[in-house]
N, C-alpha and C positions, 0 to 999 in steps of 0.2 A: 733895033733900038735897045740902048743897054738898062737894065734894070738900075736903079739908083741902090746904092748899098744900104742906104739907110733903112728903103725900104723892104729889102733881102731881110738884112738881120732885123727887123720887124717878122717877116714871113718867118723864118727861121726858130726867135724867140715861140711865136705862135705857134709853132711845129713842136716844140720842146714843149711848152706849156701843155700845148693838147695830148702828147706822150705823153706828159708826166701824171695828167688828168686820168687816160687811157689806162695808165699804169696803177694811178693810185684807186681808181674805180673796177679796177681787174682785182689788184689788192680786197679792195670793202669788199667785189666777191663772191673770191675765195673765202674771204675771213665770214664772210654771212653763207655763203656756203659749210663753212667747219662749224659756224656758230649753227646751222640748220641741220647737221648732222650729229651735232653734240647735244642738240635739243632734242630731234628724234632717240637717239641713245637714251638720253632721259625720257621723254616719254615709254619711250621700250621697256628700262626701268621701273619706269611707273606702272607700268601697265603691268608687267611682271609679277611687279609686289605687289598690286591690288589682288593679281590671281593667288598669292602666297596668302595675303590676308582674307581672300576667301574662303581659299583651302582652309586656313587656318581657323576661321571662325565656324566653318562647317565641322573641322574637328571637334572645335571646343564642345557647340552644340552638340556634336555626339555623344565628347566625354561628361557634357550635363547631363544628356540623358542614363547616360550610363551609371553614372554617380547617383541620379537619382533616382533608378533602377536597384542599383545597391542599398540602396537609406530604406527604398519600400520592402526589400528583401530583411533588412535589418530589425526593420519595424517589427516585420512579421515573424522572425526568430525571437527575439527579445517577448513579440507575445508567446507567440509556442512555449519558450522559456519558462514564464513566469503561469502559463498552463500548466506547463505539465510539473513545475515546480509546486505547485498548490495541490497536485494529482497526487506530488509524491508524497506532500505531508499530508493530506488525508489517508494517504494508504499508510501511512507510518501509523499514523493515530488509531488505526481501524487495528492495524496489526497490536499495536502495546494496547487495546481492550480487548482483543482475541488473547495475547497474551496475560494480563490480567483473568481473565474466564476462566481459561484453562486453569493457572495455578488457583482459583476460588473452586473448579471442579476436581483437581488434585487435593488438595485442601478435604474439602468435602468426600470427594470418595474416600481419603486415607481414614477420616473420623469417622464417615459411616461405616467402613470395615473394623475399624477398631471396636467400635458398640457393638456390631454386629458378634465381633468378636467375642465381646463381654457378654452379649447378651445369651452368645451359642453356649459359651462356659457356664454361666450362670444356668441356663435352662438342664444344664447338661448334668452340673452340681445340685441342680433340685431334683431331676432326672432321679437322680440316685441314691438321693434322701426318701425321694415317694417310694422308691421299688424297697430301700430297706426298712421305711416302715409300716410298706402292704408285705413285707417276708413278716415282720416281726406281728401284725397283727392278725394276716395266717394261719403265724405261730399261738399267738393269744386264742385264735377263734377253736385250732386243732385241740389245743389246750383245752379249753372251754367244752368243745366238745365229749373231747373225755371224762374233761368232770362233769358234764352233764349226763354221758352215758352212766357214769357211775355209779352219780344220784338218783340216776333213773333206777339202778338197779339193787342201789339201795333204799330204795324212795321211805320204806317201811321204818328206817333207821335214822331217817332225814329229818330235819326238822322243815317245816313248810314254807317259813322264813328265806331260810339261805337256798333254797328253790330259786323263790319268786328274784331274790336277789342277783341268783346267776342267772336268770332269765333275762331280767333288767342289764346286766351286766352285757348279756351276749348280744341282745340288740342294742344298748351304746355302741357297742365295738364292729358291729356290722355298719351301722350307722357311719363313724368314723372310716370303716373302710370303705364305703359306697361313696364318702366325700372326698378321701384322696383319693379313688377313682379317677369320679371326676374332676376333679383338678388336675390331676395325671392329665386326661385326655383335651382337656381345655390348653393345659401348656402344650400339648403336643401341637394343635392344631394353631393355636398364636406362632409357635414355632413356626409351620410349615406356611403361616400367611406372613409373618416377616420376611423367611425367606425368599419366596416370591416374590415382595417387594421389593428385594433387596436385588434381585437379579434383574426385575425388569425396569427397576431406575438405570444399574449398570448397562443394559439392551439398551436403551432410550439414550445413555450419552454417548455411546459408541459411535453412532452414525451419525452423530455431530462434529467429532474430533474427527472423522474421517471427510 
């Protein structure tokens, strides 16, 4: 029995429809296939850069730390700095009163040399005054004596007066020489305790300046 054409090209249309159905549901897919593979790539992507932005943030983190490793390191120079900065102006200051000392002890020793100086010439200039005139009263007493030998030997011819006078006369003059004597020996001895002094202030600042 022969098929009716009409309903052939029915079957037919139906055949074509369901191809093209076939066709355009192969099409969505691939196309959902390409779109599932371009989405996995983005995700891949994604996931990619989240590992870059971990990495990245763990660098960061490092380089805070590092930075603020640096700042405490900073910290603590800038104090050192300002340590040792305060260390160096007390030692300056310590040093311009050492120097101050010294020139007040140069100072001082030049002046006490200098008196000292004055004082040796002067001791030296009286020195020489006392010895010429214990020579010259010596000479007075030598003198004395021979006029008194004299009178003694002319005591008959004397008057008893000018005796008693050069009696009187020879002990003033012994007198006067018993006291430059001692004055003599008193300067001498001032002398030789200036001295001393003089030597053991100089001892005493030596081992300071050293």
């Amino acid at each position: 029995m022969a098929i009716p054409s009409a309903f052939r090209e029915r079957l037919e249309q139906m055949e074509q429809s369901r191809n093209e159905r076939l066709s355009i549901l192969q099409s969505e897919k691939e196309l959902q296939q390409s779109k599932s593979q371009v989405l996995a790539s983005r995700l891949s992507n994604i996931a990619s850069m989240e590992q870059r932005c971990l990495k990245l943030d763990r660098k960061i983190a490092s380089q805070y730390l590092f930075i603020s490793s640096l700042k405490s390191r900073l910290h603590r120079l800038d104090a050192d700095y300002l340590q040792n900065l305060q260390k160096h102006r007390d030692l300056k200051d310590e040093v311009d009163n050492l120097e101050e000392l010294e020139k007040e002890e140069q100072s001082y020793y030049s002046l006490g040399s200098r008196e000292m100086e004055e004082f040796r010439e002067q001791v030296g200039n009286f020195l020489v005054e006392c010895q010429v005139q214990v020579e010259e009263l010596r000479n007075h007493v030598n003198e004395l004596k021979a006029r008194f030998a004299q009178l003694l030997g002319n005591l008959n011819h004397s008057n008893n007066s000018e005796i008693a006078a050069a009696e009187m006369r020879k002990t003033q003059l012994l007198a006067t020489k018993e006291n430059l004597e001692k004055n003599l020996a008193l300067n001498y001895q001032l002398r030789e305790q200036l001295t001393n002094l003089l030597l053991s202030t100089l001892m005493g600042q030596n081992p300071e300046k050293k």
